[in-house]
N, C-alpha and C positions, 0 to 999 in steps of 0.2 A: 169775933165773928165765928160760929160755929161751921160745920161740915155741912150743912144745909145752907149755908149763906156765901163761903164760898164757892162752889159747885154751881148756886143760882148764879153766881156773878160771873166766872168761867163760862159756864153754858150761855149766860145770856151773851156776853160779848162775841163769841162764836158762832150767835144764831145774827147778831147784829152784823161784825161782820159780813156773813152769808148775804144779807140782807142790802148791804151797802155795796157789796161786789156783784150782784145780779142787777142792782140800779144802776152802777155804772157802766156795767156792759151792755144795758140796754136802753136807756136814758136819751141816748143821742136817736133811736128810731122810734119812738113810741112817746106820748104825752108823758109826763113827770108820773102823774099819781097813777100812772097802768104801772110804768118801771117799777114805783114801787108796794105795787100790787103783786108784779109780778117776784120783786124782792121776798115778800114776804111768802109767799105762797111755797117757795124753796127752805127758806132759814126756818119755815114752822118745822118741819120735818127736822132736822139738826134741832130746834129747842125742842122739843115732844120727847125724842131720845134721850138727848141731857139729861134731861129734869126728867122724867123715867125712873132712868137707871143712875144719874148719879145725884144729883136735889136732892131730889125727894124718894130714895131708896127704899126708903121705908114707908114707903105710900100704905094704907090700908086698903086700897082700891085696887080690883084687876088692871090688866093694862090695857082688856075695851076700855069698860069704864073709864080709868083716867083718860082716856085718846078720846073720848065723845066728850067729856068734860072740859079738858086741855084744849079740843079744837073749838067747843062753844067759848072760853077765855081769851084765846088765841085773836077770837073774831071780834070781842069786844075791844082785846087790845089794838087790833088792826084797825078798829073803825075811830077808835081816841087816836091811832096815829097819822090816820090818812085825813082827818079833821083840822088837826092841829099842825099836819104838814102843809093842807091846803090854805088855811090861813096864814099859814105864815109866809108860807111862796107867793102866794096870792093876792094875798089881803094886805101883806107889809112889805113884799118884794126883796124877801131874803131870797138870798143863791140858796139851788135847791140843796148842795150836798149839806149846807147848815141845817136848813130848814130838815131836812131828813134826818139828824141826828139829834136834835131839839125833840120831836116829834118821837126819834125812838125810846129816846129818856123817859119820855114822857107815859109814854107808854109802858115801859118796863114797871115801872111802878105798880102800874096797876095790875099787871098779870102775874107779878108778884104777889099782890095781896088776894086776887082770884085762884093763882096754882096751890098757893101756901093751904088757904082756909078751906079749900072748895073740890079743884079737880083731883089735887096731886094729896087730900086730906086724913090725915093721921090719927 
């Protein structure tokens, strides 16, 4: 694994993380899929930075550019994760803290292959 691969993986588990700590502190007053709306709406800010400045360093893009591209990614990623969160809470009645970490997996993948080729692109 190269310097751009572990850095995405650091970063991303740190924005995950973020992500799973703002769901559980607010999970128990608000519906599952706002907690983790509102999860994600924090840990995008910690992954935007990450992947910035240490991913993808060598981005060819400014850092608007990347942040209007990273947040259009970010949004695709959020809508594959709140999809496949809601179906799986929902549709198959996992506990959510699974269901949420299934869903961020799931998701990571793809805004790996959106940050790599696209927002964060060299």
């Amino acid at each position: 694994m190269g310097k751009s691969g572990f850095w995405f993986i650091a970063v991303g588990c740190a924005a995950a993380l973020t992500h799973m700590t703002v769901f559980a502190l607010t999970h128990a007053y608000v519906w599952p899929e706002v907690a983790n709306a509102l999860g994600f709406m924090v840990a995008f800010f910690v992954s935007f930075s990450g992947h910035r400045w240490l991913s993808f360093s060598d981005a060819g893009t400014s850092v608007a550019q990347s942040f209007g591209r990273f947040f259009t990614t970010a949004l695709g990623g959020f809508a594959t994760n709140e999809i496949v969160f809601v179906l799986l809470l929902r549709g198959l009645g996992w506990p959510s803290f699974v269901a949420l970490v299934a869903a961020l997996l799931v998701a990571a993948g793809q805004t790996f292959l959106l940050s790599r080729f696209w927002a964060f692109r060299r």
